[in-house]
C-alpha distance (Angstrom), angle and dihedral (degrees) to the residues before:
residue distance angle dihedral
X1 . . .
X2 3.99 . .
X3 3.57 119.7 .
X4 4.47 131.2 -169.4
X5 3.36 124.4 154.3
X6 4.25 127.1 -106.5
X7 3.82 113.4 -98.7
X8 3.47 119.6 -111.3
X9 3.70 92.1 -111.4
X10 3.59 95.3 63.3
X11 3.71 97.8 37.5
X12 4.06 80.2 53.6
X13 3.49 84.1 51.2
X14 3.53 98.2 48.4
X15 4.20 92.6 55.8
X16 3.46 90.2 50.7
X17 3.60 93.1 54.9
X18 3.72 96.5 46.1
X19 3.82 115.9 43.5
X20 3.94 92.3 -164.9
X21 3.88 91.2 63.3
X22 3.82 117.2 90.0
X23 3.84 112.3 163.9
X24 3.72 137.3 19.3
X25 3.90 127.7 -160.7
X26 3.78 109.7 -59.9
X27 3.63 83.9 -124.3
X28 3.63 89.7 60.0
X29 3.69 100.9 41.5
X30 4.56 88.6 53.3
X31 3.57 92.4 45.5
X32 3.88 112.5 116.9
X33 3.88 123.3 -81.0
X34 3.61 91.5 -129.7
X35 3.74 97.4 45.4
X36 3.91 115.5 121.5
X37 3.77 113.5 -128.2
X38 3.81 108.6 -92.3
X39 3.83 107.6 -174.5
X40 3.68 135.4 179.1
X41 3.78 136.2 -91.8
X42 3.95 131.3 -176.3
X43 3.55 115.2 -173.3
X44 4.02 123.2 -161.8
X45 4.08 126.4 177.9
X46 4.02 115.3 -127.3
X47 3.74 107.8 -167.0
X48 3.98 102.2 -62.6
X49 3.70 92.4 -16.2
X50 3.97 125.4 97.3
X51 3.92 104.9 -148.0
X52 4.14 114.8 -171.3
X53 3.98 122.2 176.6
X54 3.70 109.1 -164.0
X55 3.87 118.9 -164.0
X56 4.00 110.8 -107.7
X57 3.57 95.5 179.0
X58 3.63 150.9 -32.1
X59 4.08 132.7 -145.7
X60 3.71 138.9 175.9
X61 4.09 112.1 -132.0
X62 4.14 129.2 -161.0
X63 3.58 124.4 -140.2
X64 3.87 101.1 28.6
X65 3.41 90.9 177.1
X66 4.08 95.4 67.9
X67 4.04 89.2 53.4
X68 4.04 107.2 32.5
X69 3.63 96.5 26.3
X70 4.31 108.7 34.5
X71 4.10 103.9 174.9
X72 4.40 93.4 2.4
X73 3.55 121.8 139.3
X74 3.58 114.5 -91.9
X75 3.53 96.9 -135.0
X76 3.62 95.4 42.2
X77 4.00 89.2 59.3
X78 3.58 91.2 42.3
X79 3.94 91.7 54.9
X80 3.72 92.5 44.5
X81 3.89 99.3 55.7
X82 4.03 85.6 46.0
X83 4.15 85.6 58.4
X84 3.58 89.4 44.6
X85 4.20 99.4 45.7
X86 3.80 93.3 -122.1
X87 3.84 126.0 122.4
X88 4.51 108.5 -112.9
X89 3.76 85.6 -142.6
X90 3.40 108.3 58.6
X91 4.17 129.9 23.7
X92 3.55 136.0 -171.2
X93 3.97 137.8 -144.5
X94 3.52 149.8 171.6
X95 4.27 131.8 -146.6
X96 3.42 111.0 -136.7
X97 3.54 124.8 -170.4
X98 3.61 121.0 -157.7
X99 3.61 132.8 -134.3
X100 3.72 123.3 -167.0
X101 4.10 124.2 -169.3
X102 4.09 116.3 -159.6
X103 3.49 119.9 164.9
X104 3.86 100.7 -91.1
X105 3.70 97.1 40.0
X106 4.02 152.5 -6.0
X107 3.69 118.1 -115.5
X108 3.79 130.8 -159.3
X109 3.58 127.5 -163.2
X110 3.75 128.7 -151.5
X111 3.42 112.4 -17.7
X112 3.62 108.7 -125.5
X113 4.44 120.8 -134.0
X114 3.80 101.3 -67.6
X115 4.01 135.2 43.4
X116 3.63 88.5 -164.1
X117 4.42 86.5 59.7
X118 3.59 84.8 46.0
X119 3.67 101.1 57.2
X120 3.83 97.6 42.8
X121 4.15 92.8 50.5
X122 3.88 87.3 47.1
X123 3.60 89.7 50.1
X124 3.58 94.8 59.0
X125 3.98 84.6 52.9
X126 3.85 87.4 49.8
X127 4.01 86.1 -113.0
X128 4.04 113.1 137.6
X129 3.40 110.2 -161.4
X130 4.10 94.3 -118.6
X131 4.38 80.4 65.3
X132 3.86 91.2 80.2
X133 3.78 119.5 98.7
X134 4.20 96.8 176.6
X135 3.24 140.9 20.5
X136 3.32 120.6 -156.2
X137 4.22 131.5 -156.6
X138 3.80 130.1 -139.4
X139 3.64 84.9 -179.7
X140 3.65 142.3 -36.4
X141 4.25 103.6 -100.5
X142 3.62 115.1 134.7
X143 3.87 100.5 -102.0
X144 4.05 86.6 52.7
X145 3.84 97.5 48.3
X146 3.97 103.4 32.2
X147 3.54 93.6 92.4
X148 3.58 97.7 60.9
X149 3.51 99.7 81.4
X150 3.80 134.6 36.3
X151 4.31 99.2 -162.7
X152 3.52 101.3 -60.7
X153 3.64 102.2 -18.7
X154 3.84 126.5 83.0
X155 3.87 114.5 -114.9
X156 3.95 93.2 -144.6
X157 4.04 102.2 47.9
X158 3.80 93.7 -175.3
X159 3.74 108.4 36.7
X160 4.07 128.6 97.0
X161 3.77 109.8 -125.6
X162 4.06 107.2 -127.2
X163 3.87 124.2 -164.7
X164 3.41 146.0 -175.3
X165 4.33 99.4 -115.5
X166 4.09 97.6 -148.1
X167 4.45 81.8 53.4
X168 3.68 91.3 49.2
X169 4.12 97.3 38.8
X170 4.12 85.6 52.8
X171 3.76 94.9 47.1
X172 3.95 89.4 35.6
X173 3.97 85.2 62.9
X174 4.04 92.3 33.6
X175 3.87 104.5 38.0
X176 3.83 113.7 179.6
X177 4.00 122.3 -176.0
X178 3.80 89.2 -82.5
X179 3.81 94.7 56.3
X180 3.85 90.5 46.5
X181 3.51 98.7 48.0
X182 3.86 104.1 38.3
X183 3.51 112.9 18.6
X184 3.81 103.0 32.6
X185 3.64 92.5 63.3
X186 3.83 94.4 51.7
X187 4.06 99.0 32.5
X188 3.80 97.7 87.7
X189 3.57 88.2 63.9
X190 3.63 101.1 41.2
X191 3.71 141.5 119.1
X192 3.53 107.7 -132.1
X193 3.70 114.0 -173.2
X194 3.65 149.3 -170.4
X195 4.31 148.3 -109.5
X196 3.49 102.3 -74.0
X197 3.83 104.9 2.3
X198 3.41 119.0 137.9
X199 3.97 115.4 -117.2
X200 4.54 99.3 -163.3
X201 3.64 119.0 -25.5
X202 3.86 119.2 -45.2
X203 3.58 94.9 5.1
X204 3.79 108.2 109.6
X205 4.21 125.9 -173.0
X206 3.61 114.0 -128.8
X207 3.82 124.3 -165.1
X208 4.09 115.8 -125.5
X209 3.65 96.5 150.3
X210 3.55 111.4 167.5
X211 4.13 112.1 82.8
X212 3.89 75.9 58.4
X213 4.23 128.8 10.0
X214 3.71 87.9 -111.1
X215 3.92 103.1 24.6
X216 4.07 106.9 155.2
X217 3.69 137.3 -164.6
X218 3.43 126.5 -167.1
X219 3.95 134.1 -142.9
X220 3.68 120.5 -145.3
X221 3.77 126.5 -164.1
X222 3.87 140.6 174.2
X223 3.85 131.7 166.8
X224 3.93 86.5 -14.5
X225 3.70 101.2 -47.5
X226 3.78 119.1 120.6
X227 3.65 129.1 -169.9
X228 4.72 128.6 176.0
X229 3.36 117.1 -133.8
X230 4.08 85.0 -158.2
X231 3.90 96.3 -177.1
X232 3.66 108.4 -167.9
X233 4.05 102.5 -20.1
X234 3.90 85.0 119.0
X235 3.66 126.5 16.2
X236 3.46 112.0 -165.2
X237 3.89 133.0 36.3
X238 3.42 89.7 -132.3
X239 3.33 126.1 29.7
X240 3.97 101.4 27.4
X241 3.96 84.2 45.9
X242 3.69 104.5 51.6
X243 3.83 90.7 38.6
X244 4.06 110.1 29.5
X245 3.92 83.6 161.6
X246 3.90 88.4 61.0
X247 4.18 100.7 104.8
X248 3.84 114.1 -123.5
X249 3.81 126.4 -135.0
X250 4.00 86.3 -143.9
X251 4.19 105.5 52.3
X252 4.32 109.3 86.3
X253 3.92 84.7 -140.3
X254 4.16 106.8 40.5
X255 4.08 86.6 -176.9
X256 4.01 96.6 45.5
X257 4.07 86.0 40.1
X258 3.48 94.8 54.8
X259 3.79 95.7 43.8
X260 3.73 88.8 49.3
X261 3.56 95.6 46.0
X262 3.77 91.0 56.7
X263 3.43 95.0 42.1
X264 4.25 89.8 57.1
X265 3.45 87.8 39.5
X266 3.51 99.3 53.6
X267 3.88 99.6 46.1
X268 3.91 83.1 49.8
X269 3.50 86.5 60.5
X270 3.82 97.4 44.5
X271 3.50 105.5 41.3
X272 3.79 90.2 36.2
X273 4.13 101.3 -140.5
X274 3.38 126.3 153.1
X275 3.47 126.6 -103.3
X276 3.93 148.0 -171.8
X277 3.70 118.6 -134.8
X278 3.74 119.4 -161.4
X279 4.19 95.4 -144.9
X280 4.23 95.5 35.3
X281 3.57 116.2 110.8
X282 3.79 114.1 -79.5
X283 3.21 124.6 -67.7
X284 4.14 73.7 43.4
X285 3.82 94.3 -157.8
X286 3.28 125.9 113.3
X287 4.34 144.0 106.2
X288 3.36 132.2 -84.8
X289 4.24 115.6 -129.5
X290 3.84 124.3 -170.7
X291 3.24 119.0 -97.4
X292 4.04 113.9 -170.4
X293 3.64 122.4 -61.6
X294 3.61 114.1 -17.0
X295 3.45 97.5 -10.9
X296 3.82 139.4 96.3
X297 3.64 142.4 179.9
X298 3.62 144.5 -131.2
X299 3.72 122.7 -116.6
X300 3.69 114.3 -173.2
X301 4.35 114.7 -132.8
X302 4.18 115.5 -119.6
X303 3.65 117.6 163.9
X304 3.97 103.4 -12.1
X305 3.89 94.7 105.5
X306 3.78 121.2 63.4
């Protein structure tokens, strides 16, 4: 794995973009104004399959409580950040796109807040941006989509746009800025897909709808080895983990989310596969463990993949 830390510009860029952000690592925030973006990739092998997540961002948040915990107990939140070492005021994230190499083709999905971020992770996994020949959705919120385009121009020249259809009919019908300015463009021309359909070889859609009408994960599996790409079904390791009942300020349905988030997280925790998680901490793979009655925990991956 290769680390560097995000310029200044782009984590400037980055709050400006997202009004809930408010900090970024110190390190981040002192790095020099004229400093390139540098990212982070972490690279893993999944059977036949070559499967890199490549930091797109990262942001500190106040108030935790009002996105990861809508109508909790106050207390209760409080006492479960003090088991888990983490402040209840204040939480931190990453978006991680993913990008997955089969024989026949290498596949990104979502495509984080910034093609500039993009471009300097993937270069650290000797991946150029003109490599990728899909993209694939989870869903269509601005820190999956914002990648797409750079103005007017796409930031993947060669790659076929696939979608779930239920995502794109709702935002179709409900366009926000992000759906204007990075899927619009790039719809006409898109794949858009179904529950269950398979996108190439061993890469399977999977219906989670819930945090959005058409939300989608997808299973991947080669020579017996399986690994989620969950997208947003839970958002933080913690909090969204530990309590998948907890409503969150960011899912369209709060009652369908949390259903769906317990149902991923549970066969997660039964079957035991591996997953990717857009929100987890960076490298953002990792398994998910029981943890008493209808909970479950996160446990972070280190040396189990060759």
């Amino acid at each position: 794995m290769m680390t560097t830390d995000l310029s200044r510009r782009a984590a400037m860029l980055l709050g400006a973009a997202l009004p809930v952000l408010t900090a970024l690592p110190v390190a981040a925030q002192s790095a020099p104004e004229q400093e390139k973006p540098m990212g982070r990739a972490n690279t893993i092998k999944l059977g036949a399959f070559e499967v890199t997540t490549i930091l797109g961002g990262a942001n500190m948040s106040d108030d935790p409580i009002a996105t990861f915990g809508v109508g909790a107990d106050a207390a209760e939140f409080q006492a479960l950040a003090a088991e888990n070492f983490i402040p209840s005021d204040r939480s931190g994230g990453s978006f991680t796109p993913t990008l997955v190499r089969t024989p026949d083709a290498l596949i990104l999905f979502d495509t984080g807040m910034f093609p500039e971020m993009n471009a300097a992770s993937m270069a650290l996994a000797g991946i150029k941006p003109e490599d990728v020949t899909h993209i694939v959705l989870t869903h269509m919120h601005g820190d999956h989509v914002s990648g797409l385009m750079q103005g007017d121009t796409p930031s993947f020249a060669n790659a076929q746009l696939i979608v779930p259809k239920a995502e794109n009919d709702y935002w179709a019908a409900n366009a926000n800025d992000a759906y204007k300015t990075h899927v619009a463009p790039l719809i006409g021309k898109a794949r858009q897909i179904a529950d269950g359909e398979e996108i190439v070889p061993g890469i399977k859609a999977e219906a989670a709808y819930g945090h959005t009408p058409g939300h989608t994960t997808y299973l991947i599996e080669s020579e017996g080895q399986r690994l989620l790409i969950s997208g947003d079904s839970f958002n933080h390791y913690v909090f969204s983990v530990q309590r998948p009942d907890w409503h969150v300020r960011f899912d369209v349905d709060k009652d369908m989310g949390a259903a769906t988030r317990a149902k991923v997280l549970g066969r997660l925790a039964e079957e035991k596969i591996p997953f990717i998680g857009y929100h987890m901490p960076f490298p953002a793979v990792g398994f998910i463990a029981p943890n008493g009655q209808g909970s479950f925990r996160f446990v972070p991956a280190t040396y189990q993949f060759a």
